[in-house]
C-alpha positions in Angstrom: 88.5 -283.5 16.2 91.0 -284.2 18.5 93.3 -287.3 17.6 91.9 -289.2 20.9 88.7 -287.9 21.3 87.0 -291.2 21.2 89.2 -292.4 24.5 87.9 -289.6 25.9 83.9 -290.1 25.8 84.4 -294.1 26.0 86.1 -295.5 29.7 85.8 -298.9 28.0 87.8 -297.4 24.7 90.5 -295.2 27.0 91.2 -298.8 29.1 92.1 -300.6 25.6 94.0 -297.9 24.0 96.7 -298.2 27.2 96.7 -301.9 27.3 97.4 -301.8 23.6 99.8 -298.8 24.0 97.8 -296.7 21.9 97.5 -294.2 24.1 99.6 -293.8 27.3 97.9 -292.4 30.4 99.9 -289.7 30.7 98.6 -288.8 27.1 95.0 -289.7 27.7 95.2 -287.7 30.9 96.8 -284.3 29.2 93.8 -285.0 26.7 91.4 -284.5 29.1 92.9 -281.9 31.1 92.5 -279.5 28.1 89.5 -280.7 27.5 88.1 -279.3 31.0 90.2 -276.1 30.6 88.2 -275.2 27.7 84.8 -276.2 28.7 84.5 -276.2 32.4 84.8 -272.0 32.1 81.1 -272.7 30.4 79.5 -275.6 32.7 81.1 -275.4 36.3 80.9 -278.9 36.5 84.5 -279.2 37.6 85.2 -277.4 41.8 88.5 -277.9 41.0 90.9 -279.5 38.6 93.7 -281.4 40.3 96.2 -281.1 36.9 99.7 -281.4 39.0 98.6 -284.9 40.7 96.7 -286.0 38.1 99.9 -285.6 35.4 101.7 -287.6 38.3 99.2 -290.6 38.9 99.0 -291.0 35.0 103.0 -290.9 34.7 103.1 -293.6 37.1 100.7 -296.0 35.6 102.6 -295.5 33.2 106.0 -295.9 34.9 104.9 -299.1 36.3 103.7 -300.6 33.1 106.8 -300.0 31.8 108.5 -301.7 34.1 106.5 -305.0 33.1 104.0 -304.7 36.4 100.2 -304.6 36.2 99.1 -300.8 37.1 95.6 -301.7 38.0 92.6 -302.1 36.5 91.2 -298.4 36.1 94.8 -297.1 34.8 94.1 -295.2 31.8 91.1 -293.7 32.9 90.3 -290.0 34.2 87.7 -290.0 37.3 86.3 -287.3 38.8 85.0 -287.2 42.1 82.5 -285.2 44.2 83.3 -282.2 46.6 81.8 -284.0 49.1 84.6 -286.6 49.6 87.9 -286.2 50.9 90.4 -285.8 47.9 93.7 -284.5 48.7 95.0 -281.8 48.1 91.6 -280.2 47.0 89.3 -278.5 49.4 86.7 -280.4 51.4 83.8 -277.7 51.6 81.6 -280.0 50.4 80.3 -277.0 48.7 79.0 -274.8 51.6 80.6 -271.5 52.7 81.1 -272.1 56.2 83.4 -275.5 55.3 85.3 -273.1 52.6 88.3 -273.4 54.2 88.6 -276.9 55.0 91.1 -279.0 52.7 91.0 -282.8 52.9 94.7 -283.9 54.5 94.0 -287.6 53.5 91.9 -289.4 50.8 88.5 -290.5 51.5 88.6 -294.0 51.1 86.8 -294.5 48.0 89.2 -291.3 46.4 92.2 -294.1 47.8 91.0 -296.7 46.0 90.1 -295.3 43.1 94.4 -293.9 43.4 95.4 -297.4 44.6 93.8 -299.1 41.4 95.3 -296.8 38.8 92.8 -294.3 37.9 93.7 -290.6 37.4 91.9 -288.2 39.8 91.5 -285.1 37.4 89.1 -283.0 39.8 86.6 -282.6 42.0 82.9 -281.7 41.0 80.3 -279.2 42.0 77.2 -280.4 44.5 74.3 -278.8 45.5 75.9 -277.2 49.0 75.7 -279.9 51.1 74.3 -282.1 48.7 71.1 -280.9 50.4 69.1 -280.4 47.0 68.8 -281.9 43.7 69.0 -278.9 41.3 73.0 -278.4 41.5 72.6 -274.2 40.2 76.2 -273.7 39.4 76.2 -275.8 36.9 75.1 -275.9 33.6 73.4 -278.2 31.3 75.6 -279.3 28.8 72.9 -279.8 26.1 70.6 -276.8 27.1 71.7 -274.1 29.3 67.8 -273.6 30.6 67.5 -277.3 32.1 68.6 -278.6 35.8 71.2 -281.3 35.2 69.7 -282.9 38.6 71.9 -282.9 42.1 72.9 -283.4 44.2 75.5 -284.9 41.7 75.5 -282.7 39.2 78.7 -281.6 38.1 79.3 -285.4 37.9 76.7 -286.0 35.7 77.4 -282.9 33.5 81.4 -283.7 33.6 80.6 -286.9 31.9 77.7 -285.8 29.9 80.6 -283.4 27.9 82.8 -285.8 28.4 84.9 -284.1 30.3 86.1 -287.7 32.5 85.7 -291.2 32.0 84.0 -292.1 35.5 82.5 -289.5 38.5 82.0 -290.5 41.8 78.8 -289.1 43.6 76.8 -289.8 46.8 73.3 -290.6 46.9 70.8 -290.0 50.4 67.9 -289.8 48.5 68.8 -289.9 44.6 71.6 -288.0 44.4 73.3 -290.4 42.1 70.5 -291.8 39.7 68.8 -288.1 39.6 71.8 -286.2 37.3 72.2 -289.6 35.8 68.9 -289.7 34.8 69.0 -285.8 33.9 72.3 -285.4 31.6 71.8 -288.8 29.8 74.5 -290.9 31.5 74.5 -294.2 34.3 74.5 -293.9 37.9 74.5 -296.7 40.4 73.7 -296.2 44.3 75.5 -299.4 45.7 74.2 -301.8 48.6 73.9 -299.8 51.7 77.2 -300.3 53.1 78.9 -301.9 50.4 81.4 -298.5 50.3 83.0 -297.1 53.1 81.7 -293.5 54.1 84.9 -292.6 55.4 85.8 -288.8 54.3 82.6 -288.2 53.1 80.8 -285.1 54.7 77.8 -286.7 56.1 74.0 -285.8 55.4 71.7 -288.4 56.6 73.8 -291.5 58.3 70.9 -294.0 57.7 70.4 -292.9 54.2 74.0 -292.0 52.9 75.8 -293.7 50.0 78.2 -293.3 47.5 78.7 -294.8 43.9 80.3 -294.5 40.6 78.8 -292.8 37.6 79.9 -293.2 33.7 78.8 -292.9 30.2 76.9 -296.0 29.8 76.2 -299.3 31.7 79.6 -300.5 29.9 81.2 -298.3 31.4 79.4 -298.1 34.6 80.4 -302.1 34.8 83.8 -301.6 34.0 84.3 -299.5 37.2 82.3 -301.3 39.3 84.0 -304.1 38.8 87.2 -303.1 39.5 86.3 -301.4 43.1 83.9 -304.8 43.9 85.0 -307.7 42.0 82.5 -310.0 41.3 82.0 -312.9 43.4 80.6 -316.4 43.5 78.6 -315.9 40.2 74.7 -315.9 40.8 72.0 -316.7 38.1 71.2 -314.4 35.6 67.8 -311.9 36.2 64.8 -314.1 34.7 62.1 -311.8 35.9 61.9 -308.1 35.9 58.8 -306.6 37.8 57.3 -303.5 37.8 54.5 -300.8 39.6 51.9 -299.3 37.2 51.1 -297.1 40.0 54.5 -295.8 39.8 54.3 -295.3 35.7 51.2 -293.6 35.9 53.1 -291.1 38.0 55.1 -289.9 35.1 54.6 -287.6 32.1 54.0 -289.1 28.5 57.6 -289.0 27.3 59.2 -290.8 30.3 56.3 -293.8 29.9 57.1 -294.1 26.4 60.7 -294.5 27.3 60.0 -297.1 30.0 57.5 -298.9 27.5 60.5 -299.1 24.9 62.9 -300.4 27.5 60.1 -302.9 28.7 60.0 -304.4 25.4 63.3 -304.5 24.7 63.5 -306.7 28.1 61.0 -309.1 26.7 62.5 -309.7 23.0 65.8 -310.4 25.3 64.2 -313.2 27.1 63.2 -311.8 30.4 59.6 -312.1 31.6 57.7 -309.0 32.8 54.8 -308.9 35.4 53.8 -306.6 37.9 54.4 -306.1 41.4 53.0 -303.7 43.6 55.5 -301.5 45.5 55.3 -299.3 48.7 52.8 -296.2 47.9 54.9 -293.2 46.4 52.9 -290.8 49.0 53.9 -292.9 51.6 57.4 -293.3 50.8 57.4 -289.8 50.5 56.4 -289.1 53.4 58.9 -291.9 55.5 61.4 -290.2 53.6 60.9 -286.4 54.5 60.4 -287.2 58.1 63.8 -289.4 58.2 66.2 -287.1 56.6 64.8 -284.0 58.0 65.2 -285.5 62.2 68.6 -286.7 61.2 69.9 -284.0 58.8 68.7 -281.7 62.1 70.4 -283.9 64.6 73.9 -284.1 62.7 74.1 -280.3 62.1 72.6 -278.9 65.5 76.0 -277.7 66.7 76.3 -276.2 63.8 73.4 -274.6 63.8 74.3 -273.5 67.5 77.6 -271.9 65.9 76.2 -269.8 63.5 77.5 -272.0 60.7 76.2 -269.8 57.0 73.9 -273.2 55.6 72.4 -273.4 52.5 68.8 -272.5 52.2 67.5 -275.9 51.4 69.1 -277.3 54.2 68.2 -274.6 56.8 64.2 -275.4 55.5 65.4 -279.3 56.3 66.8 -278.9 59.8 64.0 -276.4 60.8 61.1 -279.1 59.6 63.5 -281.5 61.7 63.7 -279.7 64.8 59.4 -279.4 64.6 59.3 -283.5 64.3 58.5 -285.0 67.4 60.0 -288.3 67.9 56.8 -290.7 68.6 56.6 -289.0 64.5 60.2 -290.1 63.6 59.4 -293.5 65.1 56.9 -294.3 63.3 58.5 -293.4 60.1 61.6 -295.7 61.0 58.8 -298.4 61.8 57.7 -297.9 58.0 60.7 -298.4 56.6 61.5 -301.3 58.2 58.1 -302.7 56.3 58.9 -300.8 53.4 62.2 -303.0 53.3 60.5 -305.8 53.7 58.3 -306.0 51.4 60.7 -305.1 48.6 62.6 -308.0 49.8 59.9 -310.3 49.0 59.5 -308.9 45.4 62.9 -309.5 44.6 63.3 -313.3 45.6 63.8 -315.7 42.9 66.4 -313.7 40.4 63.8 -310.9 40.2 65.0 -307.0 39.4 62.5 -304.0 39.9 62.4 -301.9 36.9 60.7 -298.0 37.1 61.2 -294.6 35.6 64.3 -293.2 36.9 62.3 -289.8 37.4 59.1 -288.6 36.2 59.9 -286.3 34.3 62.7 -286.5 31.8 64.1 -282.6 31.4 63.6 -280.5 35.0 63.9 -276.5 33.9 66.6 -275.4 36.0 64.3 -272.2 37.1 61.2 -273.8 38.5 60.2 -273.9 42.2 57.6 -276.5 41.3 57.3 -279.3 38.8 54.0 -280.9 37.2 54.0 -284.3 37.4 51.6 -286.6 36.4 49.2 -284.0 36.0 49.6 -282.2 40.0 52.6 -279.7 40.7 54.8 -281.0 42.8 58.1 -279.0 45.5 60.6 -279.6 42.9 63.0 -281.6 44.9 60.5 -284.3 46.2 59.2 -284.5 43.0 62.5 -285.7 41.6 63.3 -288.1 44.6 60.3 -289.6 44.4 60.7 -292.8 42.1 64.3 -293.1 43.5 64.7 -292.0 47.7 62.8 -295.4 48.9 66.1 -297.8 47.9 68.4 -295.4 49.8 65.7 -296.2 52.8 65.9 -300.2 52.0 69.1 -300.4 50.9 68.9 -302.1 47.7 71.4 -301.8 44.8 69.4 -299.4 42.5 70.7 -298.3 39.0 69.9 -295.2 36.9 70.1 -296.5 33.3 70.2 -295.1 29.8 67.7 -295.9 27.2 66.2 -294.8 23.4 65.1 -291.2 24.9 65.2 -291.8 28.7 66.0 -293.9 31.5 64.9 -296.5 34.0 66.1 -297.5 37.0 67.1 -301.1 37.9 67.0 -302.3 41.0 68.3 -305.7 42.4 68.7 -307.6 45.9 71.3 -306.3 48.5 74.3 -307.2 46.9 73.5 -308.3 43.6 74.6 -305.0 41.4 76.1 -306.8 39.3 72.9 -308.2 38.0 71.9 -305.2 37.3 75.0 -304.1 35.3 74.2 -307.4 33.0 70.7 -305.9 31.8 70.7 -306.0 28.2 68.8 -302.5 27.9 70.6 -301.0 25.3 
């Protein structure tokens, strides 16, 4: 075992190892470099490993702590960060072939302030091209080569499912964070609509885009958040947490008796539990597919007139956009304005929605089709299901460890922090 392996699967252990001067960064950061050379050849979570800059961002944490000044609060720790963001001096093809060429000439703003608060940028991740999908192919499972570790964040969620990085940063349109979260084991938060800038991240759906850290656990998942959003003016803790039998009755055996275990766990904490009744799955569904499809099809239309090479998935997206007509789209828009609304009401009063995160908790990475809940289901609507109606209200919505699963938290527009406080494990 390497001497500072447990620094390496723990952000919350790598962060006191430099403050004690156990570890330097510089140390904690050649660590994990090897680490990735000897197991990224196997998982392809990693697009690119950044080893020269990241060697010089740790030595300068280091430098500057030296030199009796504070380094910032994620010094010490390795992030990763999706191809999909601007991240210099790596390529910005956001995985598709026609952008192969492109290389970001400035950070993305949450790549700069992730750099401006200490943290070691070791890479950039693999996405479904695009982040159109939710199966991320290239990659593979860390724990079983035959299972989907989710997208469109997937080589974030299998970097730190193998522990190759302390943090990942991933977007989310329709549960691109929360889905490989859920998938490879590990926490995923999908901020308030707008609480992170979007600038130098290749767009999908504007309405609908987000971007968000990832980690190892909701310990670590807090300690990150934190530092990028400092809490404010502290609020009451959750009291109530609410939830949608509809919604579990969606989902196969395993995931229920997850989501039952995590219920209870809730309760012997203090909270009380009582049920809500959220917007219809098929109707969110449906509000959702209409939304991204008009809008993915409007943003790359002169693209499309170009000849741009897109992915499959998103060529089937922008050609059901393009059939949408807009009394269609307006409707949908009209929905999810109510939509918003009425999760608003539920979560009044120091209230948190709790559901699966997905419905199924392993996804093989080969299937076209996945039965949920007893009917087959397109496999990427069957995995945004439970989690694409927050990215249309633009609630704070957390996907969360637990004994053999996970659930996803959700809390009022700014109020993650709430959510990072859930005592579920």
């Amino acid at each position: 075992m390497h001497p500072l392996n447990g620094i390496l699967t723990s952000a919350k252990a790598a962060r006191a190892a430099f403050l004690s001067g156990a570890a330097s960064a510089e140390e904690i950061a050649r660590a994990m470099l090897a680490g990735i050379v000897r197991e990224n050849p196997r998982l392809n979570a990693y697009r690119e490993v950044l080893e020269a800059t990241a060697l010089a961002e740790a030595r300068a944490a280091d430098a500057t702590r030296a030199a009796g000044r504070d380094p910032g609060p994620l010094a010490g720790l390795c992030v990763a960060v999706k191809e999909n963001i601007d991240t210099v001096p790596a390529h910005a093809s956001a995985g598709m072939r026609f952008l192969r060429d492109r290389r970001a000439t400035e950070d993305g703003w949450i790549t700069a302030r992730l750099r401006a608060l200490g943290a070691t940028i070791v890479g950039t991740t693999v996405s479904d091209p695009g982040a159109f999908g939710v199966r991320t192919a290239e990659v593979t499972h860390p724990a079983d080569a035959t299972l989907s570790v989710g997208g469109s964040s997937g080589g974030s969620g299998a970097a730190l499912a193998a522990g190759l990085c302390h943090a990942a940063i991933g977007t989310d349109t329709g549960g691109s964070i929360r889905i490989p979260a859920a998938l490879c084991g590990v926490a995923g938060l999908k901020p308030s609509f707008g609480q992170w800038s979007l600038a130098g991240v290749w767009p999908l759906v504007p309405s609908l885009d987000h971007v968000g850290p990832m980690a190892r656990t909701r310990e670590d998942l807090a300690l990150v958040n934190n530092a990028l959003v400092p809490p404010g003016q502290p609020r009451s803790a959750a009291r109530r947490v609410v939830f949608d039998p509809d919604w579990i009755a969606e989902c196969d055996g395993e995931v229920q008796a997850a989501f039952a275990g995590a219920l209870g766990r809730l309760e012997r904490a203090g909270l009380t539990l009582s049920e809500a009744r959220l917007p219809a799955l098929d109707r969110v569904s449906g509000v959702h597919s209409t939304i991204f499809c008009v809008e993915t099809a409007a943003f790359y239309r002169s693209f499309v007139a170009s000849g741009a090479e897109l992915p499959r998935e998103g060529q089937g997206a922008i050609a059901h956009g393009e059939s949408i007509a807009m009394p269609a789209y307006l409707d949908a828009c009209r929905d999810r304005r109510q939509m918003r609304s009425a999760v608003d009401a539920i979560l009044e009063d120091d209230t948190l929605i709790l559901s699966p995160t997905t419905a199924v908790a392993r996804a093989p990475k080969a299937a076209q089709r996945l039965k949920i809940g007893g009917k087959e289901r397109d496999f990427t609507y069957g995995l945004v299901r439970l989690t694409c109606l927050f990215d249309h209200t633009g609630h704070p919505a957390a996907a969360l460890p637990v004994e053999r699963g996970s659930v996803q938290v959700v809390a009022a527009r700014g109020d993650e922090h709430a959510i990072l406080a859930l005592p579920l494990m």
